[in-house]
N, C-alpha and C positions, 0 to 999 in steps of 0.2 A: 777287859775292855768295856768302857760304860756301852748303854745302848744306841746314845747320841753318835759317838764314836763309831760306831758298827753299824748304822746307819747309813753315815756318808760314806765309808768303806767299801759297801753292798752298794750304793750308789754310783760312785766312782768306779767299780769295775763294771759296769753299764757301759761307761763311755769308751773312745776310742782309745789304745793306746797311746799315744802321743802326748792326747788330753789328762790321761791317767800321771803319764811322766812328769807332765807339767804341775800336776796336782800333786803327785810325789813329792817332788823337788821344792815346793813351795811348803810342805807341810815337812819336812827335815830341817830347812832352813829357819822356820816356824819354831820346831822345836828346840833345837840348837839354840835358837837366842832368848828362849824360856827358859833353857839350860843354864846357861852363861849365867844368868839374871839372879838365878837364885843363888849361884853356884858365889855370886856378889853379893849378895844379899845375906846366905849363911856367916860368911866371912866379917860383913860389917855388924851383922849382929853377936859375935864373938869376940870383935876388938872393943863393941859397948859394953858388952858382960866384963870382958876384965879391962874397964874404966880409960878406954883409949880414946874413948868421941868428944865432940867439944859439945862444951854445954849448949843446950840450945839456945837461950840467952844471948851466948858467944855472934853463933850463927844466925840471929833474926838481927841482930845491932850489924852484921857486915853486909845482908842484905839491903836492910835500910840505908846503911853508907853505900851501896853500888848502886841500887837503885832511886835514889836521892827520895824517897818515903817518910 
């Protein structure tokens, strides 16, 4: 656990329970979509390693045609 981390931890069990739940539940759901992220993120940098992304090129000419640039 960093120390930042252990911190607000030792912090947080200061407060009420209630307040603590709400802190819990926000800091799971927090993580969960850190999770997800990367969990996306490993995946598209795997379909670029073996040659599946489009070239950027591709992708800056269809932004410019949708965003009229």
């Amino acid at each position: 656990m960093t120390k930042t981390f252990d911190k607000a931890v030792t912090l947080i069990r200061s407060l009420p329970e209630t307040t603590q739940e709400s802190i819990g539940q926000s800091m799971l759901d927090t993580a969960a979509r850190h999770r997800k992220l990367n969990d996306q993120l490993k995946r598209a940098e795997a379909e670029l390693d073996a040659g599946q992304g489009i070239p950027a090129e591709e992708v800056i000419a269809d932004l410019k045609e949708r965003h009229g640039v």
